[in-house]
N, C-alpha and C positions, 0 to 999 in steps of 0.2 A: 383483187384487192382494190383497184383504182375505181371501180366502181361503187364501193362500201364507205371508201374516202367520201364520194359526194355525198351517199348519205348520213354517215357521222354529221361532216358541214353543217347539214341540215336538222340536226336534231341538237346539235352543240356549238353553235353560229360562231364565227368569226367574231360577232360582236360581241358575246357572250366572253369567248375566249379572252379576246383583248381588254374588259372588264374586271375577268377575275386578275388579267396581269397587271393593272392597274393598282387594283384594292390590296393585291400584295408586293405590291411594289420592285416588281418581277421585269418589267420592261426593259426591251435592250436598250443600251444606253450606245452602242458600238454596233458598223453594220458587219454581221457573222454571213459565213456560209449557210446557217440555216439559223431564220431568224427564229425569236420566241415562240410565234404562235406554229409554226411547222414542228415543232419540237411537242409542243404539247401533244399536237392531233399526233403525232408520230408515237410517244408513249398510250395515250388512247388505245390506236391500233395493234402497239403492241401486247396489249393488257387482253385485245378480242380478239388478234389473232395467233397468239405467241406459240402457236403449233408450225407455224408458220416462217419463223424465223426471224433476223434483221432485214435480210437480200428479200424475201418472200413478201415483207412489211413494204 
């Protein structure tokens, strides 16, 4: 999986991400365990690898 992560990054940029959390006005306001943009790419993942599990993700 950790290697599928760099290529999501690359096809769904950081900058992209932080963009749409912008335009929806999505941005953490508070610093979390797992900030906004790890959250997103984490449901991504889930979405392409959900055979896979949460622990597997």
């Amino acid at each position: 999986m950790a290697g599928h992560l760099g290529e999501l990054t690359q096809v769904i940029t950081p900058a992209l991400v932080d963009e749409v959390l912008g335009v929806t006005r999505r941005v953490q306001r508070r610093v979390r365990k797992l900030p906004s943009r790890v959250v997103i790419y984490f449901v991504l993942a889930l979405s392409l690898f959900g055979s896979d599990g949460y622990q597997g993700v």
